[in-house]
C-alpha positions in Angstrom: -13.2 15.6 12.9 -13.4 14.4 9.3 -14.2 10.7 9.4 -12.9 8.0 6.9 -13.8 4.4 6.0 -10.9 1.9 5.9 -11.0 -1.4 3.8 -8.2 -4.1 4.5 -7.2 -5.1 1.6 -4.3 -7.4 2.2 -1.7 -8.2 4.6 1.4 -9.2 3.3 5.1 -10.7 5.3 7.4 -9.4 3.5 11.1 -10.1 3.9 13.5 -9.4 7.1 10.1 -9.2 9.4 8.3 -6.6 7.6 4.7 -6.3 7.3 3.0 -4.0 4.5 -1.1 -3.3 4.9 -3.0 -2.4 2.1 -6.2 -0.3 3.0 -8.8 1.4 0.8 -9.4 4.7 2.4 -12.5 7.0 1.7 -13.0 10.3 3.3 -15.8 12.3 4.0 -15.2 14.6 1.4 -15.4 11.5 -1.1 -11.4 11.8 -1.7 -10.4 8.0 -2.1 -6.9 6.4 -1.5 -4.7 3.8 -1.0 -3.0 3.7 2.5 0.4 1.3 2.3 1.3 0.8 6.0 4.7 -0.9 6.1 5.9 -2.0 9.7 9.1 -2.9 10.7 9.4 -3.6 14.3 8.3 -0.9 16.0 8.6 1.3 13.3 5.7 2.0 10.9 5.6 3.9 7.6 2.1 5.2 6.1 1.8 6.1 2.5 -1.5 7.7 1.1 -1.4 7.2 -2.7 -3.5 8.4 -5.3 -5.2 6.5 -8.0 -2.9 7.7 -10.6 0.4 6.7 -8.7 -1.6 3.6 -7.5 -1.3 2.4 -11.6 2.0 3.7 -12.3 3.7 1.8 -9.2 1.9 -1.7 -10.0 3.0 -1.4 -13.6 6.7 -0.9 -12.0 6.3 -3.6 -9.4 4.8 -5.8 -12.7 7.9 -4.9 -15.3 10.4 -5.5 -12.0 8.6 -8.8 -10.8 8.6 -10.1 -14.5 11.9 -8.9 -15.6 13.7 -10.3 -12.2 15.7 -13.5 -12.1 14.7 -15.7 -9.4 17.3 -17.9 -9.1 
């Protein structure tokens, strides 16, 4: 069984009781990526991301975060 090494990164409560995990993942065959685990409730849902779509998402969740009125 191919083994990986997992990294918590952060652990963050989001709104309405969710719960995203950010892990650092590498595999045996040296493939690295980021593992978003978002639970609500019972209910989990696992993304494995590669580098590229790591950067493109945080410069989406950057524009968004700066461009949204928090009033």
């Amino acid at each position: 069984m191919p083994q990986e090494i997992i990294n918590e990164l952060a652990k963050i409560e989001a709104p309405f009781g969710q719960e995203i995990t950010l892990q650092d993942i590498k595999h045996e065959s040296g493939l690295q990526m980021m593992r978003i685990r978002i639970k609500e409730g019972s209910r989990f849902t696992i993304l494995d991301i590669d580098h590229d779509t790591a950067k493109k998402w945080g410069r989406f969740f950057d524009s968004w975060a700066a461009e949204t009125n928090r009033d």
